[in-house]
N, CA, C and O atoms as a Tripos MOL2 file, in Angstrom:
@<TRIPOS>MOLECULE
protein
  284   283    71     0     0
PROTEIN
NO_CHARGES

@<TRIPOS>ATOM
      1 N         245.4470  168.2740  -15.8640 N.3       1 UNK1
      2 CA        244.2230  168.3820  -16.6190 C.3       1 UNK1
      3 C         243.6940  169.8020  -16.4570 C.2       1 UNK1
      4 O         243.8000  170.2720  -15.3240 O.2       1 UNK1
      5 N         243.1560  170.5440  -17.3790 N.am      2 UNK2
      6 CA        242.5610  171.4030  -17.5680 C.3       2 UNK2
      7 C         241.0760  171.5520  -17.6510 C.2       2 UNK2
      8 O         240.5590  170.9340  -18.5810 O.2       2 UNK2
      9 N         240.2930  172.2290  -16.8890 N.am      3 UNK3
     10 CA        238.7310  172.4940  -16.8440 C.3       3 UNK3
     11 C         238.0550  173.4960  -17.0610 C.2       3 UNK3
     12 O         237.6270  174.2390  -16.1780 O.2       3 UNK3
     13 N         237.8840  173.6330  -18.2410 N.am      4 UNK4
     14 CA        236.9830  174.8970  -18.1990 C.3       4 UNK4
     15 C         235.2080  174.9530  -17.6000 C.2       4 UNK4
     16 O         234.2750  174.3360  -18.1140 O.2       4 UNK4
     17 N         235.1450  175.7300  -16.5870 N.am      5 UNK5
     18 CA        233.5270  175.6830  -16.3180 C.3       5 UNK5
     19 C         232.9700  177.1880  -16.9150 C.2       5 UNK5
     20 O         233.5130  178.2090  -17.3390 O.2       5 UNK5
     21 N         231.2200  176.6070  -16.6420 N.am      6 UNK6
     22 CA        230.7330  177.9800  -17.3330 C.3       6 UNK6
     23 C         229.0250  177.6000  -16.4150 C.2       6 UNK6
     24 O         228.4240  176.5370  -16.2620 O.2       6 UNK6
     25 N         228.7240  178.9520  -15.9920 N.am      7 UNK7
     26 CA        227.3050  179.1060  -15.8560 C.3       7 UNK7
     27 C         226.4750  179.9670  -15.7720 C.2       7 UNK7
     28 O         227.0280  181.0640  -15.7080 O.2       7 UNK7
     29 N         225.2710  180.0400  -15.7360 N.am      8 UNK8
     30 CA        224.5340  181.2150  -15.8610 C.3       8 UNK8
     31 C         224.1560  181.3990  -14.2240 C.2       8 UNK8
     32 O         224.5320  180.6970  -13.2850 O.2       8 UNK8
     33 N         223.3880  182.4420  -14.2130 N.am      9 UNK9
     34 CA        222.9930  182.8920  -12.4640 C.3       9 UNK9
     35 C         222.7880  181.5400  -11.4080 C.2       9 UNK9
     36 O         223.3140  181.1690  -10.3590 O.2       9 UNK9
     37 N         221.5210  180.9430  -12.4790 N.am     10 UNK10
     38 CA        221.0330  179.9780  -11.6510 C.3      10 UNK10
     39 C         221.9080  178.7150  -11.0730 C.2      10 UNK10
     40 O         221.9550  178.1090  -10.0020 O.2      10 UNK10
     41 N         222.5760  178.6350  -12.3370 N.am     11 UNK11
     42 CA        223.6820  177.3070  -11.8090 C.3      11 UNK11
     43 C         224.0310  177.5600  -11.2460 C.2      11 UNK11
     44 O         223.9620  176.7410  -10.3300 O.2      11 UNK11
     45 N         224.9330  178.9780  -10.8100 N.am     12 UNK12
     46 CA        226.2760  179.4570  -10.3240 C.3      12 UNK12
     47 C         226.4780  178.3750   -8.8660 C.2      12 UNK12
     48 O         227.4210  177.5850   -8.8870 O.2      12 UNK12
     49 N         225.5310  178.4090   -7.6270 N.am     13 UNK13
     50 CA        225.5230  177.8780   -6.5390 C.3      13 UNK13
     51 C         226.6280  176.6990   -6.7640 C.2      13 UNK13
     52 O         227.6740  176.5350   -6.1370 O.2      13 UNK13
     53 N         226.0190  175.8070   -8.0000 N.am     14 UNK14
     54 CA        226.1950  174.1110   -7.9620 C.3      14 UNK14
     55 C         228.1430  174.3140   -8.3020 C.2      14 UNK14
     56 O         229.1090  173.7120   -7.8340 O.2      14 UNK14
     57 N         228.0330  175.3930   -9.2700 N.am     15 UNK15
     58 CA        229.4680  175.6980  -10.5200 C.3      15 UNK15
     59 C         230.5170  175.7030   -9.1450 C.2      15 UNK15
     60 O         231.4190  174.8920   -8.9320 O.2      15 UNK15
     61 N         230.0270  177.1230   -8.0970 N.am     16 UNK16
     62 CA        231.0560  177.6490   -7.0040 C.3      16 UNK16
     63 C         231.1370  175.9470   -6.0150 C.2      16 UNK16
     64 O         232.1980  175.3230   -6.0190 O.2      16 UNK16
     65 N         230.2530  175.5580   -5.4680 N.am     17 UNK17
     66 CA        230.8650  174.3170   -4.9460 C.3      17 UNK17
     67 C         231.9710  173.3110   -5.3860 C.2      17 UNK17
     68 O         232.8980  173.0200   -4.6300 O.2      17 UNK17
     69 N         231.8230  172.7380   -6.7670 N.am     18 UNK18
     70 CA        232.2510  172.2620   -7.7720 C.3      18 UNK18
     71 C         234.2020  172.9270   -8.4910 C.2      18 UNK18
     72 O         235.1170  172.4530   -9.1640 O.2      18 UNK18
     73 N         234.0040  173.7410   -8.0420 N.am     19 UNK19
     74 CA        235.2190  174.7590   -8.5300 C.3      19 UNK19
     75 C         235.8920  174.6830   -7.0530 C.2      19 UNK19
     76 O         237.0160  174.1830   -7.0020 O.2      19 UNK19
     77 N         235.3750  175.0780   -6.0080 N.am     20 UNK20
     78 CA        236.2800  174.5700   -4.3320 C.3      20 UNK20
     79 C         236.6150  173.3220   -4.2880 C.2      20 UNK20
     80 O         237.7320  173.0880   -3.8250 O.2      20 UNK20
     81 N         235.8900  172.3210   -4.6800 N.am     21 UNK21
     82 CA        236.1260  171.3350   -4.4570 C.3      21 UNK21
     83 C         237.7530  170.8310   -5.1820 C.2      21 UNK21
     84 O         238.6990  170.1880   -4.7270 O.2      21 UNK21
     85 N         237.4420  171.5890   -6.7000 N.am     22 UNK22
     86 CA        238.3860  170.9710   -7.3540 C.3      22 UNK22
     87 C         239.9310  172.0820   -7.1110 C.2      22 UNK22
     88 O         240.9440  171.9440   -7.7970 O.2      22 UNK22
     89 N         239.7970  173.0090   -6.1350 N.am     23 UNK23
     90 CA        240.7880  174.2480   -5.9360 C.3      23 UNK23
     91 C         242.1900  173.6090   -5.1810 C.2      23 UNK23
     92 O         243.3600  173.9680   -5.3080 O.2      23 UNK23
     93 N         241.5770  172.4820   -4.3170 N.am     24 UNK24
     94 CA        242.8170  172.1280   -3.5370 C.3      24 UNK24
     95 C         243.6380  171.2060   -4.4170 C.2      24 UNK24
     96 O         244.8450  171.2480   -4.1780 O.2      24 UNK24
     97 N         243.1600  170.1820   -5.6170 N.am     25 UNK25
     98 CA        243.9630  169.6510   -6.5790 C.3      25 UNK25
     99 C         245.3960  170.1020   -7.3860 C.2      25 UNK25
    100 O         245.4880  170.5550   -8.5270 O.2      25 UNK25
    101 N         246.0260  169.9400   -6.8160 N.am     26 UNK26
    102 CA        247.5070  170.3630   -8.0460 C.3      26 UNK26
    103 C         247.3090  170.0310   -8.9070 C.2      26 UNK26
    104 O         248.0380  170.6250   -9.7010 O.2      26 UNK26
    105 N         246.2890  168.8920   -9.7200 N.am     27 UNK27
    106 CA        246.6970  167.8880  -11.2000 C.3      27 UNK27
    107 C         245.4730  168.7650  -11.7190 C.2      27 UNK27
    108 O         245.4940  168.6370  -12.9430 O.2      27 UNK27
    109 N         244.6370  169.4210  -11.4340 N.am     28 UNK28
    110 CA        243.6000  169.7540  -11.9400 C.3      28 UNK28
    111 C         244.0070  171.5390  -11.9700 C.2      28 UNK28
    112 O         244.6420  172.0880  -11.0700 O.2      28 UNK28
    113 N         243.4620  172.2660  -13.2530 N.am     29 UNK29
    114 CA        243.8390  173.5450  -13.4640 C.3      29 UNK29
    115 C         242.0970  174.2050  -13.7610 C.2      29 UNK29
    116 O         241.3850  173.7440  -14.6530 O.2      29 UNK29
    117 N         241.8300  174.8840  -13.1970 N.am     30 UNK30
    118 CA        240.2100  175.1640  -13.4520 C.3      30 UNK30
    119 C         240.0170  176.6820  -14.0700 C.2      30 UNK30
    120 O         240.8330  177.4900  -13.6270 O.2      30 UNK30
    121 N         239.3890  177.0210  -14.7000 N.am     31 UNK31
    122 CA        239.0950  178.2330  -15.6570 C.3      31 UNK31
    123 C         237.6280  178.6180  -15.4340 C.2      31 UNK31
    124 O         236.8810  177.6430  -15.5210 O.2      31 UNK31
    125 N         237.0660  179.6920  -15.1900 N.am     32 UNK32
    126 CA        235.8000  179.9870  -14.7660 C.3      32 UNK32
    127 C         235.6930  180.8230  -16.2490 C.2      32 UNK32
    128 O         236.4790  181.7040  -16.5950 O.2      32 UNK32
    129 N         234.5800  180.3550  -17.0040 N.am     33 UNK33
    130 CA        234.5310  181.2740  -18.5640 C.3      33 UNK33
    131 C         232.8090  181.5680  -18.3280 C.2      33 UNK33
    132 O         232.0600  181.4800  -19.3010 O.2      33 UNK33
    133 N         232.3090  181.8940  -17.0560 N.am     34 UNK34
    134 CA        230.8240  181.9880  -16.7830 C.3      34 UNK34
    135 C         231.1620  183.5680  -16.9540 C.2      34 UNK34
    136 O         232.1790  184.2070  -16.6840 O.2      34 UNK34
    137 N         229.7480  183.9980  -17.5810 N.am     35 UNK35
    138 CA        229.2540  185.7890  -17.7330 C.3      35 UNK35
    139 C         228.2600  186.3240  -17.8180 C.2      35 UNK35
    140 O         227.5380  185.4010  -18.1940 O.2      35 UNK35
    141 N         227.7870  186.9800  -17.7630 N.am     36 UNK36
    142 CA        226.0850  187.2710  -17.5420 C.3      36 UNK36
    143 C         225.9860  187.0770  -19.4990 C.2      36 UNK36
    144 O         226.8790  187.3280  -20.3080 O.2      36 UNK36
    145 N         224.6940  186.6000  -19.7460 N.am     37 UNK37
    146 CA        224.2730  186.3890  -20.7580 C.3      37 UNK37
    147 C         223.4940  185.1370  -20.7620 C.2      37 UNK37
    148 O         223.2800  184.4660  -19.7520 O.2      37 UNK37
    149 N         222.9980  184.8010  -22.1900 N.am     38 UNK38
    150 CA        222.3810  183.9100  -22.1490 C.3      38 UNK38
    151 C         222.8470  182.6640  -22.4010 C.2      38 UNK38
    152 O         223.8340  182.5210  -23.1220 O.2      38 UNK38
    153 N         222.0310  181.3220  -21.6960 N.am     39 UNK39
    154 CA        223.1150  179.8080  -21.3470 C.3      39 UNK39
    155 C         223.4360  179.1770  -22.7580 C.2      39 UNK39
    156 O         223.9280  178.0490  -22.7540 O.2      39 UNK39
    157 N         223.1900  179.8380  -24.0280 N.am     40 UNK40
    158 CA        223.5150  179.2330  -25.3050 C.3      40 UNK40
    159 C         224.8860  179.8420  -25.5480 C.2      40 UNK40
    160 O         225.8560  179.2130  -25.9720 O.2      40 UNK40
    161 N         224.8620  181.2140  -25.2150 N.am     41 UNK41
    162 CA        226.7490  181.8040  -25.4650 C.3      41 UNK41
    163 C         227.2640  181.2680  -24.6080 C.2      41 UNK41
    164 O         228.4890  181.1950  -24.7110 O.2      41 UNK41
    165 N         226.9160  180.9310  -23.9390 N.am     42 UNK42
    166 CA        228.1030  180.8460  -22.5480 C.3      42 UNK42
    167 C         228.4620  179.3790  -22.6980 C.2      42 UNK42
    168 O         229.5850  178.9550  -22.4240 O.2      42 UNK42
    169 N         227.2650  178.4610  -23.2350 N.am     43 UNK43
    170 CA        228.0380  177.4100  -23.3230 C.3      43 UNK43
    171 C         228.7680  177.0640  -24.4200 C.2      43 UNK43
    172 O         229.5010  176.0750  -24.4450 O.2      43 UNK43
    173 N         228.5910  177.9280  -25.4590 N.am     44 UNK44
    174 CA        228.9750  178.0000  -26.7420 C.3      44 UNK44
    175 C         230.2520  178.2830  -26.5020 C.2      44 UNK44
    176 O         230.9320  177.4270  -27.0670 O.2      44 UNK44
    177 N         231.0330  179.1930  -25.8500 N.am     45 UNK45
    178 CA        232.3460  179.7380  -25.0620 C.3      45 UNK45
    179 C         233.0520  178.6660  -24.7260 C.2      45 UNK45
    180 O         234.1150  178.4180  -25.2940 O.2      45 UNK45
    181 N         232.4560  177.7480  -23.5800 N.am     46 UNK46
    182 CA        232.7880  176.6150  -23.3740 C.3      46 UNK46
    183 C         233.3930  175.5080  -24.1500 C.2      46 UNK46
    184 O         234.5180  175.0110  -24.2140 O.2      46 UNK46
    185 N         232.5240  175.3480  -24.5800 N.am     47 UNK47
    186 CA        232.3450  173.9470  -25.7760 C.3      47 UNK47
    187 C         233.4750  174.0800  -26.7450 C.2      47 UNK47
    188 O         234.2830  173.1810  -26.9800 O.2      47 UNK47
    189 N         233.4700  175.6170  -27.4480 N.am     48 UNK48
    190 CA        234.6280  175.8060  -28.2470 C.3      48 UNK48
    191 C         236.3060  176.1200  -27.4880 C.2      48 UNK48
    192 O         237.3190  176.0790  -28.1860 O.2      48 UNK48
    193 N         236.3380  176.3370  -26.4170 N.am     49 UNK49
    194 CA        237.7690  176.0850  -25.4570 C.3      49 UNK49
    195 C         238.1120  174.9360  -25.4190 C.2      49 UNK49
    196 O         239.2830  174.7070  -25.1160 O.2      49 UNK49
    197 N         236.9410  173.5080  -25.8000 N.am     50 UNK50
    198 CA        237.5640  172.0800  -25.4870 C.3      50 UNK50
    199 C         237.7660  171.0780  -26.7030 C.2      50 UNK50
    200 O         238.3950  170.0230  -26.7820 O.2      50 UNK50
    201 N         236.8610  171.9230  -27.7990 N.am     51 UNK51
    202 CA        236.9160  171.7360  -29.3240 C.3      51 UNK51
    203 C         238.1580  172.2100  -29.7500 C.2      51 UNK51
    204 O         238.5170  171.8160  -30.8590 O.2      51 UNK51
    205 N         239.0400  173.1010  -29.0220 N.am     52 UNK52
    206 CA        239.9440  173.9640  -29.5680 C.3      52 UNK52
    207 C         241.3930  174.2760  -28.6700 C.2      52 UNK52
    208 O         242.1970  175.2060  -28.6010 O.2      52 UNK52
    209 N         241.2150  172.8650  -28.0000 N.am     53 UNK53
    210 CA        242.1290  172.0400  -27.2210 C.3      53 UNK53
    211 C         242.7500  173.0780  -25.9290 C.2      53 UNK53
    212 O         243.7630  172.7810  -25.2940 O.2      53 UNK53
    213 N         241.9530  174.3110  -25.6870 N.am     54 UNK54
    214 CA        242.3880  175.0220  -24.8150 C.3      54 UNK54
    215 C         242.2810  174.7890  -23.2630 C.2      54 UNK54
    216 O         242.7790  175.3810  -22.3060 O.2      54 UNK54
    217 N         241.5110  173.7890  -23.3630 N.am     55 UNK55
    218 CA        240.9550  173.1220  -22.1360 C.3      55 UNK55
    219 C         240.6330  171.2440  -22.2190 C.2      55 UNK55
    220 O         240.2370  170.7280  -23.2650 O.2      55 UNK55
    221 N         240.8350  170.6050  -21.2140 N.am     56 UNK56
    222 CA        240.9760  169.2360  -21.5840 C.3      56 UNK56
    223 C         239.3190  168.9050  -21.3480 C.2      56 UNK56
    224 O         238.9380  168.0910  -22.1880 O.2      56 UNK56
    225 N         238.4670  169.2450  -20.6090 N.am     57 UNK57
    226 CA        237.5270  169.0990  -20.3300 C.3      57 UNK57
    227 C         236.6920  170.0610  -20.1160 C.2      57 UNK57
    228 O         237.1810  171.1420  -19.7910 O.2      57 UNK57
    229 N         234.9950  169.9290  -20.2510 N.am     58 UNK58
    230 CA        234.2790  171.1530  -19.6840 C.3      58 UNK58
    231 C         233.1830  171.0030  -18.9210 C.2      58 UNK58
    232 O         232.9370  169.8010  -18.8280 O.2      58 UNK58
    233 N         232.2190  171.8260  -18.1830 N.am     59 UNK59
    234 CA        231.8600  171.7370  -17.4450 C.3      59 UNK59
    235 C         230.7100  173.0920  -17.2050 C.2      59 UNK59
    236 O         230.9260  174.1720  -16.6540 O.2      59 UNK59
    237 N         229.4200  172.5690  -17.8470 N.am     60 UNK60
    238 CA        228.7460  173.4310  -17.6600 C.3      60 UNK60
    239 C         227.3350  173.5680  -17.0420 C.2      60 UNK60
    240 O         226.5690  172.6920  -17.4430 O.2      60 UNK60
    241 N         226.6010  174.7750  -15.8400 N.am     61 UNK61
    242 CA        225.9940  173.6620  -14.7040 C.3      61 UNK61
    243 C         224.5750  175.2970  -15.2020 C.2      61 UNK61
    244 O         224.8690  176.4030  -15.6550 O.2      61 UNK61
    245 N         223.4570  174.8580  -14.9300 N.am     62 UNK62
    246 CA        222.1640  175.4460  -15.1150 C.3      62 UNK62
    247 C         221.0060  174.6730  -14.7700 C.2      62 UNK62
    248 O         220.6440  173.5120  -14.9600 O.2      62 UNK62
    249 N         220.4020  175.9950  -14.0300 N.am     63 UNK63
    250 CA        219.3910  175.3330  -13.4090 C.3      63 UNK63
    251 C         217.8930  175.8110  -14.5630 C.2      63 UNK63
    252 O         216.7760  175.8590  -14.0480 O.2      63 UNK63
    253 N         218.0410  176.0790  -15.8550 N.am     64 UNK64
    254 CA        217.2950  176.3360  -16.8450 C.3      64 UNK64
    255 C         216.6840  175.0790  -17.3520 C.2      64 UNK64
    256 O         217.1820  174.8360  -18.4510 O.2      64 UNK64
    257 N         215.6390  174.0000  -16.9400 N.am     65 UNK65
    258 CA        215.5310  172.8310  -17.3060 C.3      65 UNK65
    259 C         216.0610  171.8360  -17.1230 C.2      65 UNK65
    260 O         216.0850  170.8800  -17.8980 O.2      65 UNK65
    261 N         216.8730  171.9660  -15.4200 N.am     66 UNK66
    262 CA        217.7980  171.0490  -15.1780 C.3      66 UNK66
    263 C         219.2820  170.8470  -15.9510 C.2      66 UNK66
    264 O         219.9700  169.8580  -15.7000 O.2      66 UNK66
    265 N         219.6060  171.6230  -16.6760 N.am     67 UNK67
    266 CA        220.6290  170.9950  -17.6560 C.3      67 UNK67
    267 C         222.2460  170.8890  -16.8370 C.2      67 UNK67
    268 O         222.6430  171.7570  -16.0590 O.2      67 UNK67
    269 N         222.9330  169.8050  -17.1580 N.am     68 UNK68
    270 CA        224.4380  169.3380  -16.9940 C.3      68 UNK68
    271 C         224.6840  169.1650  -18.0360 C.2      68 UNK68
    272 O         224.1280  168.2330  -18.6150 O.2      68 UNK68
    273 N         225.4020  169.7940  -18.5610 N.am     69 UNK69
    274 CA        226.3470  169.5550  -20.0830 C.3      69 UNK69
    275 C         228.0310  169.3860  -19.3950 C.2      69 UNK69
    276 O         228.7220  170.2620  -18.8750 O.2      69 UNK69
    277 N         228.3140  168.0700  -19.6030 N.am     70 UNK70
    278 CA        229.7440  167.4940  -19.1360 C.3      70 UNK70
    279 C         230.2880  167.0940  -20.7810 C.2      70 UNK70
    280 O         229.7090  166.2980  -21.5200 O.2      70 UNK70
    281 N         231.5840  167.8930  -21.1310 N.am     71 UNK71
    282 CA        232.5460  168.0130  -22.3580 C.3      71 UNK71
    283 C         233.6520  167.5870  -22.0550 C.2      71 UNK71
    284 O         234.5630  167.5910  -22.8830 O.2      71 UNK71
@<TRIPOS>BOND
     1     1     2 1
     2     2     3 1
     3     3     4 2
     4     3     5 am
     5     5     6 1
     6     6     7 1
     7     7     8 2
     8     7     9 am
     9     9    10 1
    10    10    11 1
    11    11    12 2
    12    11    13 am
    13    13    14 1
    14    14    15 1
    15    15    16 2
    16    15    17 am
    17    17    18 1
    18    18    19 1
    19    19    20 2
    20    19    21 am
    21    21    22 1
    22    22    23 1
    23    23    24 2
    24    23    25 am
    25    25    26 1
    26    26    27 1
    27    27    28 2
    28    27    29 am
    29    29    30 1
    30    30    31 1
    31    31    32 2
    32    31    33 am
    33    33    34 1
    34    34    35 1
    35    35    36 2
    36    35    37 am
    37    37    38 1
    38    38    39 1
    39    39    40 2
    40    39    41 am
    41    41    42 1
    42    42    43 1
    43    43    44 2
    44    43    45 am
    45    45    46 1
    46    46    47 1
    47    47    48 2
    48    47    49 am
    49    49    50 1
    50    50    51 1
    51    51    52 2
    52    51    53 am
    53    53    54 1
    54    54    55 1
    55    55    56 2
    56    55    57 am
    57    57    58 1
    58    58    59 1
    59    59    60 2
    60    59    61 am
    61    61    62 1
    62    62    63 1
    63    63    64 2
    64    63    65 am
    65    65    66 1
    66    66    67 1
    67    67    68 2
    68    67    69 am
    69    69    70 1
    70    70    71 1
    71    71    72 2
    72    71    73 am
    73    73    74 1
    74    74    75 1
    75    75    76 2
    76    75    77 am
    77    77    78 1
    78    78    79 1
    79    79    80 2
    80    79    81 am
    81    81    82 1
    82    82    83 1
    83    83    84 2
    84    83    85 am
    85    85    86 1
    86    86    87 1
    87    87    88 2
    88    87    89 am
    89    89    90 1
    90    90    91 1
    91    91    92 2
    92    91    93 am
    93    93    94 1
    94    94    95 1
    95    95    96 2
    96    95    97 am
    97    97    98 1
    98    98    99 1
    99    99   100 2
   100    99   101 am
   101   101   102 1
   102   102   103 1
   103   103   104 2
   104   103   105 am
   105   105   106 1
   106   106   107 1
   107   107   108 2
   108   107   109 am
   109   109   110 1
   110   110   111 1
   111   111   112 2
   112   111   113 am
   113   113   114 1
   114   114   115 1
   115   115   116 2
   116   115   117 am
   117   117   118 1
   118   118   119 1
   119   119   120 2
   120   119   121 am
   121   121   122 1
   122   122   123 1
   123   123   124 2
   124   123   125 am
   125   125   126 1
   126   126   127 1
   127   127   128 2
   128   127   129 am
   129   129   130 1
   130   130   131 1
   131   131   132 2
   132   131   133 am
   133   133   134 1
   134   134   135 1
   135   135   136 2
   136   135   137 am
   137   137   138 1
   138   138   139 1
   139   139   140 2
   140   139   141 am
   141   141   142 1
   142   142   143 1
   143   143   144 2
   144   143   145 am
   145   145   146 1
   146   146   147 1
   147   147   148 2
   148   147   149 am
   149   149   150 1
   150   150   151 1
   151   151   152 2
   152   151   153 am
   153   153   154 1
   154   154   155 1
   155   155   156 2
   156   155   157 am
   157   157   158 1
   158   158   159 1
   159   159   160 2
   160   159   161 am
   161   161   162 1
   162   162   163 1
   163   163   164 2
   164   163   165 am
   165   165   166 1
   166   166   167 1
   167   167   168 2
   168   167   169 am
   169   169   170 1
   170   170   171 1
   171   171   172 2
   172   171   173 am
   173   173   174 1
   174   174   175 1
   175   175   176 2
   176   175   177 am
   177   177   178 1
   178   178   179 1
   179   179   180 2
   180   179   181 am
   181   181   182 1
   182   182   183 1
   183   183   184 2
   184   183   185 am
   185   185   186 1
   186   186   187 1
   187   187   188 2
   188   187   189 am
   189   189   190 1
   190   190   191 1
   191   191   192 2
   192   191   193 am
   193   193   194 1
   194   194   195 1
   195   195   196 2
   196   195   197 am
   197   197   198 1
   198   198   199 1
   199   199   200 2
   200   199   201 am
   201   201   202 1
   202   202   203 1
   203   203   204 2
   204   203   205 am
   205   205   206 1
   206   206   207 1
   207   207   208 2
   208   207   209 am
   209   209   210 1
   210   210   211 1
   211   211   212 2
   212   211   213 am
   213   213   214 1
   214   214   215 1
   215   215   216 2
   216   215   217 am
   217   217   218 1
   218   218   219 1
   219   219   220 2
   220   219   221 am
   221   221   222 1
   222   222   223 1
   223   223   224 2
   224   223   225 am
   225   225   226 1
   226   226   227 1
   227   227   228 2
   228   227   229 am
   229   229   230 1
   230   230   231 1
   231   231   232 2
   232   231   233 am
   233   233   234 1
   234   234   235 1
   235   235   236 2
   236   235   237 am
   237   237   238 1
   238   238   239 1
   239   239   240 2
   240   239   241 am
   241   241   242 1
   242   242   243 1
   243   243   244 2
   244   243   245 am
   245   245   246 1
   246   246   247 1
   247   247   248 2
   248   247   249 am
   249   249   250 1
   250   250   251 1
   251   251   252 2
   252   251   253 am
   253   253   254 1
   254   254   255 1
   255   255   256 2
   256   255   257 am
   257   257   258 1
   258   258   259 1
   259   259   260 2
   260   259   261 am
   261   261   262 1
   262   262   263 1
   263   263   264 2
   264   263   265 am
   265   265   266 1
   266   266   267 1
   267   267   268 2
   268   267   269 am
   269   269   270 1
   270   270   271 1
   271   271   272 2
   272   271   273 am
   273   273   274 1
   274   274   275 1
   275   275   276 2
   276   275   277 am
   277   277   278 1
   278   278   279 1
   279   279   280 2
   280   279   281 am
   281   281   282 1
   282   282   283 1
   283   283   284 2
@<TRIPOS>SUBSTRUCTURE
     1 UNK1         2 RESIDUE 1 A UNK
     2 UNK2         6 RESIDUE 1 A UNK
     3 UNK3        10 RESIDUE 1 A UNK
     4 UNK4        14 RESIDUE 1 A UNK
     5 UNK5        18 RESIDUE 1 A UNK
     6 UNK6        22 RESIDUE 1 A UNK
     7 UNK7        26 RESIDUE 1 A UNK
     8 UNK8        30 RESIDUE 1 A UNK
     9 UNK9        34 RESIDUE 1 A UNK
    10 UNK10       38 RESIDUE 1 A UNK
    11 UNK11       42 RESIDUE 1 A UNK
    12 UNK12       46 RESIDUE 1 A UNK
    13 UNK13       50 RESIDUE 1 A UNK
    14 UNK14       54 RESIDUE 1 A UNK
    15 UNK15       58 RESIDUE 1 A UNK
    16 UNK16       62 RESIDUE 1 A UNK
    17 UNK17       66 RESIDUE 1 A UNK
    18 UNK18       70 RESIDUE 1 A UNK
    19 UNK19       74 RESIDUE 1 A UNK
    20 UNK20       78 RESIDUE 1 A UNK
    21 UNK21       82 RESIDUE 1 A UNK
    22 UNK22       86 RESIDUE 1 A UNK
    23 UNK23       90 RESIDUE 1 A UNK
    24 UNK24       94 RESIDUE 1 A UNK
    25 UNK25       98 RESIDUE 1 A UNK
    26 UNK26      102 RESIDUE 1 A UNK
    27 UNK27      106 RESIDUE 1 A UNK
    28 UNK28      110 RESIDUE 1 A UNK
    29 UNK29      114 RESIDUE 1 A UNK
    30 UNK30      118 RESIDUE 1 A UNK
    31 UNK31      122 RESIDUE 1 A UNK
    32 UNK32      126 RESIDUE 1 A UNK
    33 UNK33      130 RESIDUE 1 A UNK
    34 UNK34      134 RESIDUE 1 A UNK
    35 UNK35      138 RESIDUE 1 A UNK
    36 UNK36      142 RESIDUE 1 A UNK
    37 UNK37      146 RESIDUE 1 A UNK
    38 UNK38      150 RESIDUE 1 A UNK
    39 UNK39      154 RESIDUE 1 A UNK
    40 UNK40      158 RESIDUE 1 A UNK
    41 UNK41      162 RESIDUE 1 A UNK
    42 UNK42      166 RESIDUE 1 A UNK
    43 UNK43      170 RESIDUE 1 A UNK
    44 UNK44      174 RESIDUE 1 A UNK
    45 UNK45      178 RESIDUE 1 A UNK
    46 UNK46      182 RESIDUE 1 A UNK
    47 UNK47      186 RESIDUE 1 A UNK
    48 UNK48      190 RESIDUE 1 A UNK
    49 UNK49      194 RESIDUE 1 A UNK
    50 UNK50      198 RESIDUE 1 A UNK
    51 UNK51      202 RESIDUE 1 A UNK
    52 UNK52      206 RESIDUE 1 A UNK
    53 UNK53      210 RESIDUE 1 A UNK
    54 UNK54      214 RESIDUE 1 A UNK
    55 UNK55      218 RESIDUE 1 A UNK
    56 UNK56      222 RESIDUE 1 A UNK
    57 UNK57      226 RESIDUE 1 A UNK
    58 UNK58      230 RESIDUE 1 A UNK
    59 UNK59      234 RESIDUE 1 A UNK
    60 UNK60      238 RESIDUE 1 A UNK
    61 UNK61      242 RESIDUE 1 A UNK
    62 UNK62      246 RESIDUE 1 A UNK
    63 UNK63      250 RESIDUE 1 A UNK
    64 UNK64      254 RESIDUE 1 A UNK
    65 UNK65      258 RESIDUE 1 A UNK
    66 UNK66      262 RESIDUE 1 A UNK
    67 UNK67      266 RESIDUE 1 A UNK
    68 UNK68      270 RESIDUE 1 A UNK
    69 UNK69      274 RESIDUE 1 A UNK
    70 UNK70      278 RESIDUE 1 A UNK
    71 UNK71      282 RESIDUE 1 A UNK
């Protein structure tokens, strides 16, 4: 399986735990597509890697209003 994650500053903490966790997995392949900017491109980046079968799943973490967006 393939994962693309993405976050802005604030998430980053929750994203970097989340990304170790999943590092020791062989079945799991993880992609970090986080960049400074704002959390609408970045998840926009995201969203279209899993719309566009480049990634099996996504994963995007912000602490801007609480938001978890799971793709």
């Amino acid at each position: 399986m393939t994962i693309a994650l993405g976050a802005d500053g604030a998430g980053r903490p929750l994203l970097d735990a989340i990304a170790d966790h999943w590092a020791g997995r062989g079945d799991i392949t993880v992609t970090d597509l986080s960049r400074p900017g704002h959390y609408a491109d970045i998840s926009k980046v995201l969203a279209e890697s899993v719309v566009n079968g480049e990634h099996d799943r996504g994963l995007y973490s912000s602490q801007t209003g609480g938001k978890r967006v799971v793709l």
